[in-house]
N, C-alpha and C positions, 0 to 999 in steps of 0.2 A: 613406447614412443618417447624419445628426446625433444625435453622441452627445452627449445632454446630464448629469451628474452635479450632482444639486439641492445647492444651496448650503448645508445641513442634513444632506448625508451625506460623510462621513469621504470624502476619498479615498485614502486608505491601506488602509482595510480594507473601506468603503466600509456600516460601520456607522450610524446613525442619532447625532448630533453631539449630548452634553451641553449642558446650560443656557449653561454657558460659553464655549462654542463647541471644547472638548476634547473626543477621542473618548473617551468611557469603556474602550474595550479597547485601543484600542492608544495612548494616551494623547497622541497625538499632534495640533496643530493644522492648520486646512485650511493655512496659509502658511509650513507648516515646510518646509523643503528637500526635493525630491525628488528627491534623490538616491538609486539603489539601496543597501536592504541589503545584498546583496550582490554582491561588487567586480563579476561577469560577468553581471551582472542588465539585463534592460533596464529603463529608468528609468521611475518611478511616471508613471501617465497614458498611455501608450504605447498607442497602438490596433491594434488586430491586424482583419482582416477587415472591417474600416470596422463593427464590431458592438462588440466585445471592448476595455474597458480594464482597465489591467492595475495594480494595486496594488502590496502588497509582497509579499517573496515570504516563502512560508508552509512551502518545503524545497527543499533542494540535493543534491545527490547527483551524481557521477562520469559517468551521463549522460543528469541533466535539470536543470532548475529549474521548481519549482512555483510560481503568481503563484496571491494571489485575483486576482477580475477582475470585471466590472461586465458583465453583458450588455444592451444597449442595447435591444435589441431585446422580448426578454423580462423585462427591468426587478428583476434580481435578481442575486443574488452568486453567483457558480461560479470553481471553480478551472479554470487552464489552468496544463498542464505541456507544456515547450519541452522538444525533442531537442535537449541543448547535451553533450557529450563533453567536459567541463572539457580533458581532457589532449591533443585535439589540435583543438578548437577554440579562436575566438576571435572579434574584433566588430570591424566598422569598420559603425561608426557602429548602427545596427538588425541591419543585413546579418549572418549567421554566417558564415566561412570560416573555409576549413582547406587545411593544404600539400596541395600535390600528389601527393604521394608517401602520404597519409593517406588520399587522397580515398575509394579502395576500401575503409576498414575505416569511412568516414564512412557512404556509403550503408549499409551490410551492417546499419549500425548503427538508421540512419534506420529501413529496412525492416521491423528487430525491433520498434521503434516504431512504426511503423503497423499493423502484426499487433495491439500492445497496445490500441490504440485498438478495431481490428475485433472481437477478443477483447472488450472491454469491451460496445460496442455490441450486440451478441448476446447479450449475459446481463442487458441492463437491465432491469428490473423488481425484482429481487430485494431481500429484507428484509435480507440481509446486505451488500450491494454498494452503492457508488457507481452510479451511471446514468452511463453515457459518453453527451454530450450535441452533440460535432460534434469531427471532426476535418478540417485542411487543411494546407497547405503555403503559406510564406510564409515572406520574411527566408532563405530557404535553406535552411532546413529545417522542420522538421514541431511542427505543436502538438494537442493531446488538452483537449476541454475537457468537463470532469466536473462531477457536482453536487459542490458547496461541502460537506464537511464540519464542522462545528464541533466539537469536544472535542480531547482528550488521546490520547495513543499508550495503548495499555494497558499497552506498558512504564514509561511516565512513571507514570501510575497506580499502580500496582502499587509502585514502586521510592518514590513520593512518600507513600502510604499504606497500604502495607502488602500482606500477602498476601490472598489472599481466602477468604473462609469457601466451604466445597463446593460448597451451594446457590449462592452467587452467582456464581460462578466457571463452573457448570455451565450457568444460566440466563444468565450473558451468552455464554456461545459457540454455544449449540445452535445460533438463529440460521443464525452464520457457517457452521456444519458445516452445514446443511442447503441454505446457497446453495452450498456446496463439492462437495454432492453434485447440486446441478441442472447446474451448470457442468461438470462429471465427465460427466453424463448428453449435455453439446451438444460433449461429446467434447474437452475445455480442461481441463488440469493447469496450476493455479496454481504450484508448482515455490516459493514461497518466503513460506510462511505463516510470519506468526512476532509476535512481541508489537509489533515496528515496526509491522509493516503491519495491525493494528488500531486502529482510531481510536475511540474510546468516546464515545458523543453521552447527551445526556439521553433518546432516545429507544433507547439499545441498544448496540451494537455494528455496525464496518462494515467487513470486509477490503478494504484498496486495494493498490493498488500491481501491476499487473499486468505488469508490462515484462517477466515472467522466464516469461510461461504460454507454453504449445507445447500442439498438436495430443495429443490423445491418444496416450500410446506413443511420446512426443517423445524425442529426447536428453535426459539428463541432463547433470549434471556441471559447468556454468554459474554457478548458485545456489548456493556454500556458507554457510552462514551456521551459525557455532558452536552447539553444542547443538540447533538445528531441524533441520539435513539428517540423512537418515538414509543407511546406508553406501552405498546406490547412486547418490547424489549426489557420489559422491567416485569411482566409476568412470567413468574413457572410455571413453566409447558406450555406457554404458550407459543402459538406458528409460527414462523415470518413467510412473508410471500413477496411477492414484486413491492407493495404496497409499504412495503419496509421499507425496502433503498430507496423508493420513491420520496419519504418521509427525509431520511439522510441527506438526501440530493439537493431537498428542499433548502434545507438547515445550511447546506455548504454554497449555494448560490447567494443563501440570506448574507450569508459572511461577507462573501466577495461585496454584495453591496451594499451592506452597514460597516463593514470591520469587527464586528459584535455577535458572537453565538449565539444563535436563538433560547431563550429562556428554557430551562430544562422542561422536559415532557411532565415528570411528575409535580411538578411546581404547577405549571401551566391548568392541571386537573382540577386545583386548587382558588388559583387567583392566576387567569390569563392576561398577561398583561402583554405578550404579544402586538407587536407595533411596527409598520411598516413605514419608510422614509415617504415626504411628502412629495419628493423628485421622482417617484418610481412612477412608471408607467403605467395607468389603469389592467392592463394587458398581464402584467409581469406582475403587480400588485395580489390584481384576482388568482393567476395560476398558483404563486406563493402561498396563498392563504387555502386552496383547499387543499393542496398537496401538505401542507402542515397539520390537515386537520388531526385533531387526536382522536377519532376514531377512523380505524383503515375504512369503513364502508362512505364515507364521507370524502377520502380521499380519492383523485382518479384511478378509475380501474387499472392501470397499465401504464410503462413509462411512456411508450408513444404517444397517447394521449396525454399526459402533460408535458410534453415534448411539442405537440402542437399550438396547445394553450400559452406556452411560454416564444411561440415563434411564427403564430400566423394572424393577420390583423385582424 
């Protein structure tokens, strides 16, 4: 198939091109250098699957990078994110390789990436969720390609304008909590909800970032992330279950309305100094604090159930 990109649309972000022939959002012209942002990026224009061209790229991480990207076929903007292991891959030329002596922790790794993609694919539809929209193998390793989000992290948010009043705070997460508990339901523990992995759109809210879900009753322990994991993310071998993200979810609402990450789980074991604002609503107060609890049997059984707790008088 010939990919063609209209001489009116950005190829950088692949936006609709200013009077001037400048993109309004990424400010960039069509005959600027395409060279990658960044340095192990593959370069702007790049076609993956004779379908897929690839932009800039819009997140990097330890081991992926995310690209917009142009689908040819269906004639619109979606993100693709590459299996790249910064620390022991590398590129000759498109190709990804890695030492020999890596190769085994390379698959192991790949594989958890294809699981995120399967994972994704099975929960599409949802109001809180990206759609996972194809996933292949190519270049030597694996790509995921998702609907395109547009907005802000809700940490940028939050951290750029302030905290959030109850209500809004409460009405942009329901949402996500209730794709958290359909996903919970097809038997998929997200394992690392938190203010990153909320993308804020004009239309809502949208949790991404799946690379870290397992099977119901998965392993823990993989996923820490300061203030969101709760203590049995910090045990070997120990489970997670709905009661995990439940914990996370907690931690990422506390944000929205302190501005401030709840005190780490293993600190908390310690000396809880856990504290909630004196504006919160007895309602939202009480839901906070058992769904934080540090032990899971203390917290609610199930997202629905603190779902109610956080939205009925």
């Amino acid at each position: 198939m010939t990919i063609e990109i209209k001489k009116d649309i950005c190829p950088f972000c692949f936006s609709p091109l200013g009077a001037k022939g400048v993109c309004p959002l990424c400010k960039k012209r069509p005959n600027a250098r395409r060279t990658p942002c960044a340095p192990k990026a593959l370069p702007v224009g790049t076609k993956l699957k004779s379908r897929y061209v690839l932009g800039d790229v819009i997140g990097e991480g330890g081991f992926g990078i995310t690209y917009i990207a142009f689908d040819g076929m269906k004639e619109e903007r979606v993100a693709v994110k590459e299996y790249f292991p910064s620390s022991i891959a590398s590129r000759s030329g498109n190709e990804v390789t890695v030492p020999p002596d890596s190769r085994a922790r390379f698959l192991t790794g790949k594989k958890r990436f294809t699981d995120e993609a399967k994972n994704m694919a099975a929960i599409k539809g949802m109001e809180g969720i990206p759609a996972a929209r194809d996933y292949f193998s190519e270049n030597g390793t694996a790509y995921i390609v998702m609907e395109y989000i547009c907005g802000d992290t809700l940490k940028s948010m939050v951290c750029g304008k302030g905290r959030l009043s109850e209500k809004d705070a409460v009405n942009l997460l329901v949402p996500v909590l209730r794709s958290l508990a359909l996903i919970h339901g097809a038997g998929i523990i997200h394992r690392d909800v938190s203010a990153d992995n909320v993308i804020v759109t004009d239309g809502g809210a949208k949790l991404i970032d799946f690379g870290a879900s397992v099977a119901s009753r998965g392993q823990s322990g993989s996923q820490l992330k300061r203030g969101y994991a709760p203590p049995e993310q910090y045990e070997k071998g120990a489970e997670a279950d709905g009661r995990t993200d439940e914990y996370a979810a907690a931690a990422t609402l506390y944000f929205c309305l302190t501005g401030n990450v709840p005190q780490e789980a293993t600190e908390r074991m310690r000396i809880d100094k856990l504290s909630f604002p004196a504006r919160l609503s007895p309602r939202v107060t009480a839901a906070l604090t058992r769904a934080l609890s540090l032990k899971k049997e203390d917290r609610y059984p199930d997202m629905p159930s603190f779902i109610r707790a956080l939205t009925e008088e």
